[in-house]
N, C-alpha and C positions, 0 to 999 in steps of 0.2 A: 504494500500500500504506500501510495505519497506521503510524503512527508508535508504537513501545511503550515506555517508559519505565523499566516493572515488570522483575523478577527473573524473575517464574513466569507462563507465559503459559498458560490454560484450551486444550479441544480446537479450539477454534473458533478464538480467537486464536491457537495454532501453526497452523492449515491456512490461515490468512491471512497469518500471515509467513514461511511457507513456499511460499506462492500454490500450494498444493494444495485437493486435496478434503477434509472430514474424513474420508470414508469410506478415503481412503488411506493416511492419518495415523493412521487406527485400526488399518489391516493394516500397518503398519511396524512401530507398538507391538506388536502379537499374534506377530510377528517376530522380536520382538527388535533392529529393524534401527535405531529410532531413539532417542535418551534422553529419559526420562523417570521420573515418581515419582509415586505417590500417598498425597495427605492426604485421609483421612475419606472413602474411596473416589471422588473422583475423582483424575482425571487432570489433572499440572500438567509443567508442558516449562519446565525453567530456559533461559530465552533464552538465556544466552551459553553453554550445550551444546548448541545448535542451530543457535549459530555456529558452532562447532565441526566440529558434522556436514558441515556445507554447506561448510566446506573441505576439508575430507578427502577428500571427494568430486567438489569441482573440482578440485583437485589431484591425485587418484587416489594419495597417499600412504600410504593404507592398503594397496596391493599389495606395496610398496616393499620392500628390504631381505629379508635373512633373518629367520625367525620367531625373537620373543625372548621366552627363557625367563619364566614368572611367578614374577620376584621383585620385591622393594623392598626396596632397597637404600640406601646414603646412612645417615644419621645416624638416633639412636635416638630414639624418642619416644614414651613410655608412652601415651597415648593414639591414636596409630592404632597401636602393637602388639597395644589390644585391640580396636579395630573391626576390623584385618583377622582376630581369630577371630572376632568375633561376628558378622558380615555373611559368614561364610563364603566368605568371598572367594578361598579357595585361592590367594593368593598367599604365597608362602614369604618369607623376612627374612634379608639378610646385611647387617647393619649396621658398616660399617666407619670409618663417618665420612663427611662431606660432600663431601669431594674424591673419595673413590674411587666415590661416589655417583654422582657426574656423569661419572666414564669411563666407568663398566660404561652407565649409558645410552645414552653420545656410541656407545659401541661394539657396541649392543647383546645385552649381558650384563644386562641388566635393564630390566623394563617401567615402574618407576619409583623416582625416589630422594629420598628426604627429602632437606632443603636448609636451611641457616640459614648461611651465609658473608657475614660483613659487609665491605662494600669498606672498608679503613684510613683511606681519603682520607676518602672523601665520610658515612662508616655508616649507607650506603644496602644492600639484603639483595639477595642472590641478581642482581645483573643479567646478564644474558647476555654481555655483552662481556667483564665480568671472570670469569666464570665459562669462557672461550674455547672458547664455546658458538654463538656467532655463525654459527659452518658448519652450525648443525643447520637446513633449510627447513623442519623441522616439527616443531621445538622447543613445546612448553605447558609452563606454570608457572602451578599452580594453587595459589592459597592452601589452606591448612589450618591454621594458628591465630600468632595472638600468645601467645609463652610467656614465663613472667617468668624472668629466667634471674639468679641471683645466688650467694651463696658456702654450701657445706654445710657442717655444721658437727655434730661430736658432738651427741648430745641435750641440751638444757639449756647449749648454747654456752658450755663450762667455761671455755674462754680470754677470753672477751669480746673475738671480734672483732665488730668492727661496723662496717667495709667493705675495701677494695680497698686502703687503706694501712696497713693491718695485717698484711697477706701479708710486708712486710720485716722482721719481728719474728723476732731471733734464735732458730733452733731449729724457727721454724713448718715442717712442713714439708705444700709443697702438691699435690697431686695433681695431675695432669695427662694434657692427652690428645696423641693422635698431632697434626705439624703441619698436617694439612690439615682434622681435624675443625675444627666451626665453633664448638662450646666453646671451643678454643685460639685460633683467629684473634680471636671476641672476649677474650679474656681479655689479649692483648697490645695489641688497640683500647685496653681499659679503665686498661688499665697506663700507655700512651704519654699517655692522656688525663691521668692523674695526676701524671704525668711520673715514670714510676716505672721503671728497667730491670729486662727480666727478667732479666737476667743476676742482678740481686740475691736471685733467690727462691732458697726450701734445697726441690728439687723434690724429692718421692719416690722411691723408687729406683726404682719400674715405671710406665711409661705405660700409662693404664686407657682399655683399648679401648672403652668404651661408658659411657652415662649410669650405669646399674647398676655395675659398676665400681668408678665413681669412688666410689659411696655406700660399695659395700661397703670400698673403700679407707680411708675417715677411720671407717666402725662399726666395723670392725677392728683399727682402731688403726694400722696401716701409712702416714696422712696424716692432718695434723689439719683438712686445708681443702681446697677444690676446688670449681670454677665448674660448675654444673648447673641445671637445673630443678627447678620449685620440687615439680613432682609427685613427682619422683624423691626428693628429700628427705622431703615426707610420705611416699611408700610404704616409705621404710626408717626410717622414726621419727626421723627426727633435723632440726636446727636450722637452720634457713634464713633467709638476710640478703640480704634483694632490692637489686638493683645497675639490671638493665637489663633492657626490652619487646623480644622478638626476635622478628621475623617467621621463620614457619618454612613452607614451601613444599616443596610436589610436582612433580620437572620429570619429563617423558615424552614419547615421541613422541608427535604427533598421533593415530596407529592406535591406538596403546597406549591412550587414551584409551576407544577402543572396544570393547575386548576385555570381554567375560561378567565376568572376572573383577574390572576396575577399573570395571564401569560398577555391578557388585554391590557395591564399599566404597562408592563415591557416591553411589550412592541409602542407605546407612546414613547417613550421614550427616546426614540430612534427620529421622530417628528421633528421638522426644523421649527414650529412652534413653542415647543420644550427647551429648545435652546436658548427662544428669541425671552422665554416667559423668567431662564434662569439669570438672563442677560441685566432683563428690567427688574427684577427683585433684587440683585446684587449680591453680591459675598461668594459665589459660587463658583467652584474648579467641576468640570464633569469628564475631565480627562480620562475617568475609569469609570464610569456611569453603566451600571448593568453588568461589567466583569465577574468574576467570580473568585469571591475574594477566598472562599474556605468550604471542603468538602468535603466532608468526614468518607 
């Protein structure tokens, strides 16, 4: 068999490293049975969703388990909140942060969870041993973007903060999420790196469950500061102080992978609208967008 090197492999080139016919590879597509997208009307097969298939299938892990429900779940992220409505994807959203992200999948409560948990030690994202993830045999973690994550800040940044050692400034007081979001875990990465305790910060009186939240926490005036993405900032008009590039990640089971529903946000993502939408929202790298990032 060839060797392919490429991302996107033509009809001919999937029914060769597939060591099928095309004419079979064309009744899978008409099926729906195998992934696929097309540009400028043809037909392209991202290689590493075709590795994919081809385990799922030696493995017969798509039988596995009880049926789990279509959500996506995990942490919040203005852009796939709006590809899963614009790909129509009928997957629903319980955003509770990254830790509760990854039970409701270990558990099957959800078909997939956003991810951004940086390890303290090494500020290496999402690996599956510290994630104690390790037990799933059909664990994926699929990238979905580099997002710059740094401090919000009213419109017109009235305080002049202008980084991470400014948050021990008498009176600041800082927004904050739950301890297992992965806003928080980095926020005390960035702390410990500055040699800063958090014991010293004057937090806000309420933990702001999600990206949005937190904006509307410091536009409201209830916090004057808070670690977010840089989209979330523009979409609430207000001041943003870039700190740090955070890999943000999709884990799901293998099957999940396959389901109508997640193989319709993945083929969106391939849309030159997805690019124009990550463009105007801001903060976003998609350099590895849909890759695969980890496959048990």
């Amino acid at each position: 068999m060839k060797h392919f090197d490429y991302d996107y492999l033509t009809t001919t080139e999937a029914a060769d490293y597939l060591r099928l016919k095309e004419r079979k590879v064309y009744d899978l597509v008409r099926q729906g049975q195998i992934p696929c997208t097309k540009a400028t009307g043809k037909l392209l097969f991202p290689r590493q969703s075709l590795d994919l298939w081809l385990m799922n299938h030696l493995v017969g892990d798509q039988q596995a388990g009880r049926d789990i429900p279509p959500i996506v779940a995990g942490s919040h992220d203005p852009l796939l909140e709006w590809a899963l409505r614009e790909s129509q994807s009928q997957l629903a959203t319980l955003c509770h942060g990254s830790g509760d992200g990854v039970r409701r999948v270990r558990d099957d409560e959800a078909m997939l969870a956003g991810i951004h948990l940086i390890d303290a030690e090494t500020g290496a994202y999402n690996r599956p041993e510290a994630l104690g993830l390790l037990g799933m045999k059909d664990l994926v973690i699929l990238h979905w973007a580099y997002r710059c994550q740094g401090l919000i800040l009213p419109a017109g940044n009235p305080l002049e903060v202008t980084g991470i050692d400014c948050l021990t400034r008498n009176g600041l007081r800082v927004a904050h999420r739950q301890p297992d979001a992965g806003a928080e875990r980095l926020l005390r990465y960035l702390l410990a790196r500055a040699n800063i305790d958090h014991a010293c910060l004057h937090l806000a009186d309420h933990v702001s469950l999600s990206e949005d939240d937190l904006a509307l926490a410091v536009r409201e005036g209830s916090a004057d500061v808070g670690l977010g993405v840089k989209a979330v900032a523009q979409r609430h008009g207000l001041a943003f102080v870039p700190l740090h590039l955070e890999r943000f990640d999709l884990a799901m089971r293998r099957r999940s992978f396959f389901e109508p529903a997640v193989q319709r946000l993945m083929t969106f993502v391939n849309n030159e609208r997805f690019r124009e939408r990550a463009e105007t929202l801001g903060g976003y790298d998609l350099s590895r967008c849909g890759q695969v990032g980890y496959n048990a």
